[in-house]
N, C-alpha and C positions, 0 to 999 in steps of 0.2 A: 454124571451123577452130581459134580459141583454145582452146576448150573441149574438144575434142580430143586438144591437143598437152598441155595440161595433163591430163587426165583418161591420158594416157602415161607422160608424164612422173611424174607423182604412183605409177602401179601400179608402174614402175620402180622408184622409189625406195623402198614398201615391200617389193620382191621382195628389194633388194639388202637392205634392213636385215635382213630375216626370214632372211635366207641367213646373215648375220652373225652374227645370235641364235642362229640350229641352230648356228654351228660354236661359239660360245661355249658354249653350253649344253652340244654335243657334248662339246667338252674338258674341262668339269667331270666332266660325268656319268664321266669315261673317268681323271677324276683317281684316284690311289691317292694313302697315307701312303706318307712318305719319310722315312729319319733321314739326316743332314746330319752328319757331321765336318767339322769347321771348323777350319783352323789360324787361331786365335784373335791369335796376335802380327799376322797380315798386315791386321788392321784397319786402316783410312785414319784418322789423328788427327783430320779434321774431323768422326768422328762421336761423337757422347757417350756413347753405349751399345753395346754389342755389338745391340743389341735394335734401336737406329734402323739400323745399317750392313744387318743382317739383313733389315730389313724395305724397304728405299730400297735397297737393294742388289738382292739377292735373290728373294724373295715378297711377295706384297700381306700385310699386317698380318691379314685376317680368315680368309687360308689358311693362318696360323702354329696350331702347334699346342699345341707346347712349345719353351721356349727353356731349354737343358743350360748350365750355364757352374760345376759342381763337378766331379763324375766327369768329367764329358764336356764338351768347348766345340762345341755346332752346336745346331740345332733339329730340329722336326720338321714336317713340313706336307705339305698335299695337292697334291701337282702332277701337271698337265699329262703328258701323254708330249716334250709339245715343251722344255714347262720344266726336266723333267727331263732331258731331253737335252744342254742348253746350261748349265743347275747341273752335269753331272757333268765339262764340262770346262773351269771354272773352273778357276784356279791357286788358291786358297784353299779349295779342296774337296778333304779330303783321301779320303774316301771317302762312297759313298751306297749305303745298304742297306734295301730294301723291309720296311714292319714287317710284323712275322711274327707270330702267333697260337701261343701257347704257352698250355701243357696243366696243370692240378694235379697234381701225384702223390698223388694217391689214392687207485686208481689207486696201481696197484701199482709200475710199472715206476722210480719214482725208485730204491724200495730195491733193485729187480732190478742197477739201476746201480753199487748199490755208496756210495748214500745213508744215512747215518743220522742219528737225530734226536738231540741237542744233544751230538754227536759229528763231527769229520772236517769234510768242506767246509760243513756246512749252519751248526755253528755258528761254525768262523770267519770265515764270509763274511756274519753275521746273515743267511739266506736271500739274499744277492745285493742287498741292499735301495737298494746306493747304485749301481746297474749298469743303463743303458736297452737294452732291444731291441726294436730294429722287424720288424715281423712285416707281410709283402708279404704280401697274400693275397685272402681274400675281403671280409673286414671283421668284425666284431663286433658281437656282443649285449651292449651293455655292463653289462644289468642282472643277468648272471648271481653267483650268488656267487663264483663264481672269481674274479671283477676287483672285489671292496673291498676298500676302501683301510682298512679297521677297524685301526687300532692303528699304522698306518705313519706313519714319516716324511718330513719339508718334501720335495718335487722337489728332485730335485738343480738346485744355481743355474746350471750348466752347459747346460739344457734350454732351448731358443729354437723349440722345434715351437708348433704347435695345434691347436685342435678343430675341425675345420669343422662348419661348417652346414648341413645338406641336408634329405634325408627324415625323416620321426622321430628326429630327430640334432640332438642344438645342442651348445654347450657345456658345460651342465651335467652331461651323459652321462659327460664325463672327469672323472678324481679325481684323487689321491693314487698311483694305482694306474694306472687310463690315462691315460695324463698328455699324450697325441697321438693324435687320429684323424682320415686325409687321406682323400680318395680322389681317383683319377685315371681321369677317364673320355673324354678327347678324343679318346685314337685309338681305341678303341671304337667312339665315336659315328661316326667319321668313317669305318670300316671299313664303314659301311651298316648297322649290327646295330641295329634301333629298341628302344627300353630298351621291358618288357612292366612298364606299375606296378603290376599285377597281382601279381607273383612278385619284381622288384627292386627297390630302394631307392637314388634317386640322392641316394646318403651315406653314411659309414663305416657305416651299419648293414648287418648280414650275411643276405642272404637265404640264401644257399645251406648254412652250416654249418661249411666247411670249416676260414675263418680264425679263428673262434670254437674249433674243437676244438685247432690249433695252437698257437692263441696262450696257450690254457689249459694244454697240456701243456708248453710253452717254462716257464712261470711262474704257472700259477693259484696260487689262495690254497687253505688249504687249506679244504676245504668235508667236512662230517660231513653222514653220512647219505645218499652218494650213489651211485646206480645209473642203471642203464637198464633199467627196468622190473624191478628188482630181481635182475640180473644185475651182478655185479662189485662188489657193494657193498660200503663202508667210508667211508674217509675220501680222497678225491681230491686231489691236491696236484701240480703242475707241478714242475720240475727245480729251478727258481729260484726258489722261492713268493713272496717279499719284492721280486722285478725290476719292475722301471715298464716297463710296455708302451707302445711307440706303434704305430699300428695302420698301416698303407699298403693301402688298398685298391685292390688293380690290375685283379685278376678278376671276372667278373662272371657271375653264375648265368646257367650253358649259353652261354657266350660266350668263356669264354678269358679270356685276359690277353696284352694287346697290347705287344711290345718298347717302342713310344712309351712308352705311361704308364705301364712296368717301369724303363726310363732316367728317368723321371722323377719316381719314386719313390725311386729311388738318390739322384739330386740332391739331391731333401727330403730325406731321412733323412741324410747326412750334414752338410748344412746344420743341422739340428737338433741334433744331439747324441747320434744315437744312438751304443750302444759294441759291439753285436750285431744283423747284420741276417740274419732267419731267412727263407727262401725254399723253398717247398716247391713250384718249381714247373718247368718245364723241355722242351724240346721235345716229345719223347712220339712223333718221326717218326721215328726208327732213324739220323737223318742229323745230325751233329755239324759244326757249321760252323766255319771256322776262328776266331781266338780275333776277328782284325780284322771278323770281320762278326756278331760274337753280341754285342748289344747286355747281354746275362747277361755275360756276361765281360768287358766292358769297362766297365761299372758297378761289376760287386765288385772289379774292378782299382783304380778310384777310389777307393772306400770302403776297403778293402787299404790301399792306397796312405798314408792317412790313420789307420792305426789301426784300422781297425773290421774286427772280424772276419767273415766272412760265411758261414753255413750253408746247404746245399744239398742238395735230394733226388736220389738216385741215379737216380729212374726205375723204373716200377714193369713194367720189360718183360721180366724175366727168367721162364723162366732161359735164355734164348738169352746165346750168348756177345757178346763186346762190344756190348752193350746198354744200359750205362751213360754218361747225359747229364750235364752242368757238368761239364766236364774240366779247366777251366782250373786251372794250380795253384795260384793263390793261391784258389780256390776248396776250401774243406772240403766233401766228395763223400759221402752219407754211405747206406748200405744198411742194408736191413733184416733182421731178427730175430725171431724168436718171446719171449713170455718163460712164466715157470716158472706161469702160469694158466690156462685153455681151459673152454669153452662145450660141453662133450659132448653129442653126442646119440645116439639111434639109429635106424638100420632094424632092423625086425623083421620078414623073410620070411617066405612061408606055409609054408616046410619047415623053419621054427625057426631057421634062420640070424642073426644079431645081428649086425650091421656098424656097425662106431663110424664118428662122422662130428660135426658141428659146428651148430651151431644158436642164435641169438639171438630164438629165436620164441618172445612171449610171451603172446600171446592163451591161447582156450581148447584146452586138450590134445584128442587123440585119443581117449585113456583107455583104450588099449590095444585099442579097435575096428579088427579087419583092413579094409580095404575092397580093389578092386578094383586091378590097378596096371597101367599101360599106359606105353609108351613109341612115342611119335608118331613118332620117325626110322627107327622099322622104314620106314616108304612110302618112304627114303631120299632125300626131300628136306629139304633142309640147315636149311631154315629152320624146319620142324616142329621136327628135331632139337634147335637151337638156343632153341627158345619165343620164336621173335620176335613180333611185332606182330599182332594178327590172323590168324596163322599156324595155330589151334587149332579143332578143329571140335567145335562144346559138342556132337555127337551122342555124339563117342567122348570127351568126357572127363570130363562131367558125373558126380559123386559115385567120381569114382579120382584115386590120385594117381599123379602125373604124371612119369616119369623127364624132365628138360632136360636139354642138354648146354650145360656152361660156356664161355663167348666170345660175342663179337661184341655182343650190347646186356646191360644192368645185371643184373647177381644177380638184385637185388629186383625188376628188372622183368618176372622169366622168371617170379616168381610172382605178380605181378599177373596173369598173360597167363593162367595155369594158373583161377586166381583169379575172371578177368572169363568166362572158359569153360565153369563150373562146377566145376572140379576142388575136394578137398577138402586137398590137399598136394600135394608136389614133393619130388624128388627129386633134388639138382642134382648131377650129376657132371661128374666133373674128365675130361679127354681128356690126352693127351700133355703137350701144352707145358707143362699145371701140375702133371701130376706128384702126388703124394701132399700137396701146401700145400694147407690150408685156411684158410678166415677165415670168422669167424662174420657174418650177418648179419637187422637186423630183419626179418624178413621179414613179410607182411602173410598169410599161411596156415602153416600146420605145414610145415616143412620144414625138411632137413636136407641139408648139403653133405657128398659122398663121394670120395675119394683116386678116381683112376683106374684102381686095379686092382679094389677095391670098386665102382665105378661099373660097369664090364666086367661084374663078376659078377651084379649085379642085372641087366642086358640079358640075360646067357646063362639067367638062372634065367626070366625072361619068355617068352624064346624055348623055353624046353623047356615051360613049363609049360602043362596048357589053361587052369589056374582061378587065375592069377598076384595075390596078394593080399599085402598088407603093411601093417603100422603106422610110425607113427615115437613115439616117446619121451625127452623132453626132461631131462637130467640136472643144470640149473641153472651153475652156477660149481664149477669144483676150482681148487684152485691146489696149490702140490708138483708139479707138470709134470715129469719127468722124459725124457728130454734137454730140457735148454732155457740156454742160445740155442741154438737152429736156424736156420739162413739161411733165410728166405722164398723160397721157392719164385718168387713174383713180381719179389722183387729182382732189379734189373737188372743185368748182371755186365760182368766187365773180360773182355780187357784192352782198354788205353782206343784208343779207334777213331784218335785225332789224333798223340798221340807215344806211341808204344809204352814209352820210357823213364821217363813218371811211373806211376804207381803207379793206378789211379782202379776203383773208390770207394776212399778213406781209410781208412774205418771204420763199424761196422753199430751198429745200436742197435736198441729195440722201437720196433718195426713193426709187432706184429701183432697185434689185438681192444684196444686201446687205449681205454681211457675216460677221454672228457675233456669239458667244457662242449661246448653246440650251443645253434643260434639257438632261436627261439620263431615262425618263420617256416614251417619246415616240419618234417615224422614225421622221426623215426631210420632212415627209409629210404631220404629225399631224395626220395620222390614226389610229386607234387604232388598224388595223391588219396589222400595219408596221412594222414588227420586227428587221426592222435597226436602230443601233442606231450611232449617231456622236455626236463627240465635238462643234461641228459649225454646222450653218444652213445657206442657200440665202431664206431673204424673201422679199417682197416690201411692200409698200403701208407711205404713211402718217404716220405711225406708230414707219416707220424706222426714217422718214425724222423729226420728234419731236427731239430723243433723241441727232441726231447731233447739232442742234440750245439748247440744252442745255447741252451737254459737252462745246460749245461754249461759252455761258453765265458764265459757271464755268471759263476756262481761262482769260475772259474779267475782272472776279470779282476778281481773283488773281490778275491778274495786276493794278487792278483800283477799291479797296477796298472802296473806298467813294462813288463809281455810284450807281444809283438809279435803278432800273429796269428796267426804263424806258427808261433813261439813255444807259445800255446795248443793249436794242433794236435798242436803235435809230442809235448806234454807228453799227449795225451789218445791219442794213435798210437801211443806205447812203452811205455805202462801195459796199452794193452786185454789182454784175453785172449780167447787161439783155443781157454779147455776150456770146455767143459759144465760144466755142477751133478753129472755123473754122473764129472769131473774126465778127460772123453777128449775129442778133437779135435773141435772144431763139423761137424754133420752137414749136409746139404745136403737142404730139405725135400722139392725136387722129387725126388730120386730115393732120399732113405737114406744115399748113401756119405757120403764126407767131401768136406767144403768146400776150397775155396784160397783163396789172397790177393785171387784174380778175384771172389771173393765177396763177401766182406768185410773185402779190405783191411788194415789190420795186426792187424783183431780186433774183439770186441763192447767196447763203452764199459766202461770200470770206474774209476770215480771215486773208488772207493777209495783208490788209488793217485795218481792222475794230479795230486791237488795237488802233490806232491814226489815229481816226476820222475827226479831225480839230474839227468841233465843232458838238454840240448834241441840240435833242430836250429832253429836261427833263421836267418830268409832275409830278406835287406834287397832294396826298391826295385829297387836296383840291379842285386841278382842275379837280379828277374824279368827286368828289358831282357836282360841281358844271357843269359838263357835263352831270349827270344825272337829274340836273334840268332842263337843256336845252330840254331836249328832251320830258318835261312835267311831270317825274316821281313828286309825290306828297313826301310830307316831310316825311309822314309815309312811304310809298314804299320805299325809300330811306332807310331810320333807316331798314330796314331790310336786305338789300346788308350791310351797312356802318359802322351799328352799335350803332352810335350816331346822334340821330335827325341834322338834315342840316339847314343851313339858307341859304335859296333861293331870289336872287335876287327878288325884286318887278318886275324888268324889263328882262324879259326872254333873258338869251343868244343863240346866235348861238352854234348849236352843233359841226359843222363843225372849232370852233376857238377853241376846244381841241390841243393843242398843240403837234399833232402828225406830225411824220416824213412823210405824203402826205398828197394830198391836190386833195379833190373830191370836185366838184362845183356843186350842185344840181340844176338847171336852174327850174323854173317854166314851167308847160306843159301844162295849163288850156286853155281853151278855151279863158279865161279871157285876160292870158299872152299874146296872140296872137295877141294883138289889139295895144299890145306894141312894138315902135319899137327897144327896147334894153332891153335886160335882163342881169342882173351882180350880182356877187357874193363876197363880200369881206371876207378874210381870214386875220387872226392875228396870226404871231409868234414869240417866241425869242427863240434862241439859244444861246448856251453857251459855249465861247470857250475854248476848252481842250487842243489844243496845244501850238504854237508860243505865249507867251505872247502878243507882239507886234507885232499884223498882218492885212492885209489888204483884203477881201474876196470883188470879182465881182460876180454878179450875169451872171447866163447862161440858158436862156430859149428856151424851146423844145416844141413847141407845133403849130401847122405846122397844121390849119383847117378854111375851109371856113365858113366866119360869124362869127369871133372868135377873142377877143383881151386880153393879158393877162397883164397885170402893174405889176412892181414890184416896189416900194416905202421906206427905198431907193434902191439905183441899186449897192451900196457900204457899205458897213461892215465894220467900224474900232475898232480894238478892243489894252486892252493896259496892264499895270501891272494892273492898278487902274479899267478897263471897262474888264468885261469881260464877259456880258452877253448885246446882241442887238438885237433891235424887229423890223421887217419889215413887209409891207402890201403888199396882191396881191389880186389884184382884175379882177377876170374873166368877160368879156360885150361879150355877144352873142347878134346878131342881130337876133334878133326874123323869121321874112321873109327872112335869109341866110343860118341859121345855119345848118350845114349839119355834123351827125351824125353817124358812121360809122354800120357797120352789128350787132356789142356786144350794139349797141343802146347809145354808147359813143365816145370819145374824146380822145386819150389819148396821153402823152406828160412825161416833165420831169423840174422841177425848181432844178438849183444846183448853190451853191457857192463852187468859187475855189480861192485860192491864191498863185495859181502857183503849190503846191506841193500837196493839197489835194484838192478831189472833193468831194463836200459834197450833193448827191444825192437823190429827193426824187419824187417822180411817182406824175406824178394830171391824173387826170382823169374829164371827163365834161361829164354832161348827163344829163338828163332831167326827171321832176316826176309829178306828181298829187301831187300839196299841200293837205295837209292832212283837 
């Protein structure tokens, strides 16, 4: 009977533990990453660190992830649904938000910028030499010649980063030149994504390419003799050639980049010393979160905060309207551009036809041999049309080339697919959304990318014909591009999805067939059955167009050590210009017409100018809080962007009297409004003047629409030894029954002061909303 009640007893008690372990185990497995704002003063004095209250408080110590205490005061960790239930209604939690998987946006163009050699910013800034910028990204090859340190001077003494040590990675990889390389891979790992060591490197070395090509065009050195397989060759040089790079690796080949080790990367890099942090990277889901829950925006508020300026890619989702990501405004937003060089290629139809198009294919040519051409979306299923995976039948494509249709999986991988099928080329055309933009790319067969009205016409020449044959023909590098800048076609556009009153993107730069340094890890096509490898790569997108506007902010910050960030912006936002090389209004690539400020903002970068501004729009700390009051954020919402509780006006401000370099007038559209016969907007700002002590600024307005009046108040600027900041008012009156609004559902125009030698330039825009 003992033996019995034991032999019960004993299966009880491991039925009850094994029930215990399923729910433990349950709860882990059911864990996610969580970011934690913390209001940091409600610490109990009996504990030493933020790090012991956090961990004896809060989470077990081996479920922490990251601990924030610069930009940001909280952590990050794996919890529970339960845990997370009972942390979000702590009185010390000021907010919790799920980490989210964010996207990359993915050498000629210094002088396109309006660089010259031992002239203008390059030599009074000795190439930017005494200036750091951290570069968020992939990571780096650090033995390319773009990052030696040949001929440079000590790190600056200011610098307290380091080298980590990982994969093929120690400290000796950093110089003179790279002077910091991190990586951050916790919330990664802990997203369930298992590292392949096959294709990544857990260490600042860069398998994928992306943060190598950035980081090289923010600031490579200059390097002689460089191409991509003998496309674009010269001498390659970055914005800043003389800047000390520190690298932050956040992304991770075919993986993203995790808000955790994005906030944690901000941390380090301003704890280090950076003075520019370049970020080419951004949600990429069409959905803009507000400023309190985007770990992106509450990081570069940090850094902001502190001095540092912070660059950011537009987003490479255009050209659909409000499609442009990092909105925040102390965030620099920055779109892309074409510049004055291109990769030409051709089709050559069997009824003599020649259709220009694009191409960085460099194997062996065609040699002007017609073969066969076929286009697979005639059976009208989508995934033919598109050349996806398997999609291809070697019966019908063996020795022809292949029309694809662009979207949905990679360029280069539509002619892998053509490629692995037997096809001999491709023919990649554009559909709608892209419009007449191209970008050149390596491709692994002959092929050539075609506009979409050219695309259309090689289908209908197939479709008419019985015996449909073609060559393509490769034209190397031109440069003399004429129109150029042209807004990318890709570029993501305004206006901005969160406050219609800021301005977003900023300003455009090149963006487009970009040659800069790439890893030694994989081809210039990013496949992994590429077995070419180069020193250099061309790639496009928003990606590219980031790191130039921050080798820029690096020479502005050499020469002009006391500017604020904002400052630097402003000074790079009043100088651009909206002509071409052909001296007419930037064009719009997806479709021909002309561009607007939805495009790119107050203009293409021109640094010719942009050391001396005349005068600037400078925005202090303060007037962010107090632009987030504006817009209804509450005290507590606030403190978690800001850090320290705000005091908000009793009497709400306009958000639109942010004291930024443009000026969007949001009209009333109510049914209400309509009853009125004048609708007006007034605007508040001061500038501050940087140049002529003793100078006299007129104002010069551009805005040319029926039903529309625009004041400026006063209509003169005088500024002196003793005056050197002045504030004027504009005020926009639309006639309610006149106003006539153009096809983007706006207005748009230009307020500038000049004093003869500078023009001090900034975009308005007029449009109309649903008051909230």
């Amino acid at each position: 009977m003992g033996k019995i009640l034991w032999r019960l007893l004993s299966c009880t008690f491991f039925i009850i533990l094994f029930s215990l372990l399923f729910k433990v185990t349950a709860g882990y497995h059911s864990s996610k990453t969580f970011i934690l704002r913390i209001d940091s003063e409600s610490k109990p004095s009996v504990f030493p660190t933020h790090y012991h209250w956090y961990t004896s408080h809060f989470v077990h110590p081996t479920r922490l992830l990251h601990l924030y205490d610069t930009v940001f005061h909280g952590f990050s960790a794996l919890l529970t649904p339960q845990q997370l239930s009972s942390l979000s209604h702590h009185p010390s939690v000021l907010a919790v938000f799920e980490d989210r998987r964010r996207h990359l946006h993915t050498t000629r163009s210094p002088q396109f910028v309006g660089l010259r050699n031992h002239r203008g910013l390059w030599s009074q800034t000795d190439y930017g030499s005494d200036v750091i910028i951290g570069v968020f990204d992939t990571g780096i090859w650090p033995e390319r010649r773009s990052f030696s340190d040949s001929n440079l001077g000590p790190i600056p003494d200011r610098w307290k980063g380091s080298c980590d040590t990982g994969v093929r990675f120690s400290p000796n990889n950093c110089n003179r030149k790279l002077i910091g390389a991190r990586f951050f891979s916790k919330g990664h790992e802990a997203s369930g994504t298992l590292f392949n060591d096959t294709v990544e490197f857990l260490s600042p070395r860069d398998a994928d390419g992306h943060g190598t090509h950035t980081a090289s065009t923010a600031a490579g050195r200059y390097v002689f003799e460089a191409s991509m397989a003998g496309y674009a060759s010269g001498v390659a040089k970055g914005v800043a050639p003389k800047a000390r790079l520190a690298m932050y690796k956040v992304c991770w080949k075919n993986s993203g980049c995790y808000d955790s080790d994005i906030l944690a990367a901000f941390d380090a890099a301003v704890n280090d010393g950076v003075d520019v942090i370049s970020m080419s990277i951004g949600g990429g889901d069409g959905i803009s979160s507000p400023y309190y829950l985007d770990p992106i925006a509450i990081g570069s508020y940090g850094a902001v905060s502190r001095g540092v300026f912070v660059s950011s890619s537009g987003g490479n989702d255009g050209p659909s309207g409000m499609s442009v990501t990092n909105l925040a405004p102390w965030l620099t937003t920055v779109a892309a551009g074409t510049i004055d060089r291109d990769f030409p290629a051709e089709v050559i139809l069997g009824n003599g036809r020649r259709l220009s198009g694009v191409s960085l294919y460099s194997g062996v040519p065609l040699k002007g041999r017609m073969f066969p051409l076929i286009y697979p979306g005639k059976s009208g299923v989508l995934t033919d049309s598109l050349c996806m995976e398997n999609s291809l039948d070697p019966e019908l494509v063996k020795g022809k080339i292949v029309v694809c249709d662009r979207g949905s999986n990679p360029r280069v991988a539509k002619g892998l697919e053509v490629k692995k099928a037997g096809g001999v080329g491709m023919i990649l055309a554009n559909g709608i959304s892209n419009g007449e933009g191209l970008v050149g790319d390596a491709h692994l067969l002959p092929a050539c990318a075609l506009g979409a009205n050219l695309g259309d016409e090689v289908k209908a020449y197939i479709s008419s014909s019985e015996n449909p044959r073609a060559t393509i023909e490769f034209k190397g590098t031109v440069v003399g591009i004429k129109p150029a800048p042209v807004v990318a076609s890709f570029s993501a556009r305004g206006p901005n999805a969160l406050n219609l009153e800021i301005l977003k993107p900023d300003l455009a730069a090149p963006g487009v067939n970009i040659l800069a340094a790439w890893t030694n890890a994989v081809g210039p096509s990013g496949l992994e059955s590429d077995t070419r490898r180069s020193e250099f790569n061309i790639l496009s997108g928003t990606s590219m167009a980031c790191p130039h506007v921050s080798g820029a902010a690096a020479l502005l910050k050499s020469a002009h050590p006391d500017w604020s960030p904002a400052a630097i912006r402003s000074a790079m936002m009043t100088t651009a210009t909206v002509l071409d090389n052909t001296n007419r209004e930037m064009v719009d690539q997806a479709t021909g017409n002309g561009s607007t400020p939805y495009d790119f903002g107050a203009g293409h970068l021109n640094l010719a100018h942009a050391i001396d501004p005349g005068l600037i729009f400078d925005i202090t700390n303060d007037d962010y809080v107090m632009f987030l009051c504006a817009i209804g954020y509450r005290p507590r919402v606030i403190q978690v962007i800001t850090r320290s509780p705000p005091k908000c006006p009793r009497r709400r401000q306009s958000p639109e009297n942010l004291n930024y370099p443009s000026f969007v007038a949001v009209l009333p559209a109510s049914s209400s409004s309509r009853r009125l016969s004048l609708l007006s907007k007034t605007f508040f700002r001061t500038v501050t003047n940087v140049g002529e002590p003793n100078s006299v600024y007129w104002v010069l307005l551009e805005m040319e629409a029926e039903g529309l009046t625009v004041t400026v108040r006063p209509s003169r600027l005088v500024f002196s030894e003793a005056v050197k900041k002045r504030s004027f008012v504009v005020t926009v009156t639309g006639d309610a029954g006149n106003l006539v609004l153009g096809e983007a559902g706006a207005v748009f125009g230009s307020l500038s002061w000049t004093d003869g030698k500078h023009v001090v330039r900034s975009p308005m825009v007029v449009t109309q909303a649903q008051p909230l």
